[in-house]
C-alpha positions, 0 to 999 in steps of 0.5 A: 686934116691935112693930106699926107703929100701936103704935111710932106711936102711942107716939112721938106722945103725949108730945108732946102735952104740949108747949106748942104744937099738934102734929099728924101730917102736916097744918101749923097756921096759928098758930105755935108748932106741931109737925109730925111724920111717919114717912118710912119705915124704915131698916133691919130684921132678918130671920130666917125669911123674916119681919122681926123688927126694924125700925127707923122713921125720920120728921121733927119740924118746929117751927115758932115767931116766938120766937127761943130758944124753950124748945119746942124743948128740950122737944122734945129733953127728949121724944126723949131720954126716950123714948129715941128717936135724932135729930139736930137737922138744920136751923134756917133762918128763912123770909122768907115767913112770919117763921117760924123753923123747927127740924127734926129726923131721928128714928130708932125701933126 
């Protein structure tokens, strides 16, 4: 099994490739920008009395003022060729700051 600094780390430096700022846990100021975060696990296996598989899951926020902004394929792009499950699970535009914000559930391990 895979330490969970090394599974982190791993997920994080292709999206350092994007367009945009990306950060873990802590929003920009000046949009486009990633967030992402690591929630926790859903689900592991164990065999003698240790866990031998486990399986993180976090949250990708983007975070943009361009309607149809090709970032967000490039973060799809990204999942998929790291072969990162996800599920594209909200885009809301937020009145307060004029953002639009696409957000997604990923799962590794």
């Amino acid at each position: 099994m895979k330490s969970l600094q090394t599974t982190l780390e791993e997920l994080y430096e292709p999206f350092l490739t994007l367009s945009c700022t990306v950060s873990h846990y802590r929003r920009t100021t000046k949009p486009p920008f990633v967030v992402w975060t690591e929630t926790g696990e859903q689900s592991s296996f164990h065999g003698d009395n240790h866990k031998s598989e486990q399986q993180l899951i976090g949250i990708i926020d983007f975070y943009t003022l361009t309607e149809f902004d090709p970032i967000a394929d490039d973060i799809q792009e990204i999942l998929n060729a790291e072969n990162v499950g996800w599920v594209l699970d909200n885009i809301q535009y937020e009145d307060e700051t004029n953002l639009i914000h696409y957000q997604w559930r990923w799962y590794i391990g």
